[in-house]
C-alpha positions as CSV (number, residue, x, y, z in Angstrom):
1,X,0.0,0.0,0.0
2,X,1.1,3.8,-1.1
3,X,2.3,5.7,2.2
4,X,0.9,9.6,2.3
5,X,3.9,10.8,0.3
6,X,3.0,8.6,-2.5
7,X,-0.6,9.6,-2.3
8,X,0.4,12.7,-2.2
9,X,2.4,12.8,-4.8
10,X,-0.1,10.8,-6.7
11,X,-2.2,13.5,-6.3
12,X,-0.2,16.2,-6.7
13,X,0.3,14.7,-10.6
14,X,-3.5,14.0,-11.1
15,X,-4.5,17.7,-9.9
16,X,-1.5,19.2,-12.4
17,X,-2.7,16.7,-15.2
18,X,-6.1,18.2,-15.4
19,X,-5.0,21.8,-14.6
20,X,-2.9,21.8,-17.7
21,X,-6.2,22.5,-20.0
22,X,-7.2,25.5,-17.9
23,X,-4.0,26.5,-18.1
24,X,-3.4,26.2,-21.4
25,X,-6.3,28.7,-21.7
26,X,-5.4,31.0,-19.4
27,X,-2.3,31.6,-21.6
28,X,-4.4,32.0,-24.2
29,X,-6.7,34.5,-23.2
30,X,-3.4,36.4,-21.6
31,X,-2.3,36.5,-25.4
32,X,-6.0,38.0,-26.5
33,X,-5.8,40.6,-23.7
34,X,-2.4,41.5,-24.6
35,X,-3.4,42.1,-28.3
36,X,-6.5,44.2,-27.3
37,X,-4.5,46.1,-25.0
38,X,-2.1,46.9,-28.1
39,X,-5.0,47.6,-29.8
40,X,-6.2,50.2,-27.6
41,X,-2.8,51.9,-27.5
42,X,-3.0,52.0,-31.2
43,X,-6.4,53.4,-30.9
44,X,-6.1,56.2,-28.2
45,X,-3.0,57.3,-30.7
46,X,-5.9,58.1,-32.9
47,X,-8.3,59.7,-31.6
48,X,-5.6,61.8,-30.5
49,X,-4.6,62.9,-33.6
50,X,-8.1,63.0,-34.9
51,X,-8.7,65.8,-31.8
52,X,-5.5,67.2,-33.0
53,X,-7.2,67.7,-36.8
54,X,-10.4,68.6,-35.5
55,X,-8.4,71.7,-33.6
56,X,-6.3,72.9,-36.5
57,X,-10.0,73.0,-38.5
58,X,-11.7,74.7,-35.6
59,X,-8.6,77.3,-35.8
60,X,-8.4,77.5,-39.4
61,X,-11.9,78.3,-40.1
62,X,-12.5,80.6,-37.0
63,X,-9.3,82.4,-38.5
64,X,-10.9,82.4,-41.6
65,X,-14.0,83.7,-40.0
66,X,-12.3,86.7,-38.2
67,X,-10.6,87.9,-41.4
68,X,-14.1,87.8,-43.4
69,X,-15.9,89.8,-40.7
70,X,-12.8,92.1,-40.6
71,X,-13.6,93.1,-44.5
């Protein structure tokens, strides 16, 4: 008969055996989040420059605007 270290050791391989799906799919969904996350980055980057566009309009056509109501 197995003593408690070889029970536990038993054990210890059964419980690791069927962890390895989950994680197997943890690592996986670490490697989706770390792709949205880039994503995102990318994303932020532009809408920033869209703002930045959308100010330079704005100032263009309220420069544009001062120098027709000047005439």
């Amino acid at each position: 008969m197995p003593d408690n270290n070889d029970l536990a050791n038993m054990l210890r391989a059964v419980i690791q055996e069927e962890l390895q799906p989950v994680r197997q799919e943890l690592q996986q969904v670490n490697r989706r989040l770390d792709n949205i996350e880039k994503d995102v980055a990318t994303i932020k980057l532009d809408v920033k420059a869209i703002w930045e566009d959308i100010l330079k309009l704005d100032n263009r056509l309220t420069e544009q605007e001062r120098r027709t109501a000047a005439k």
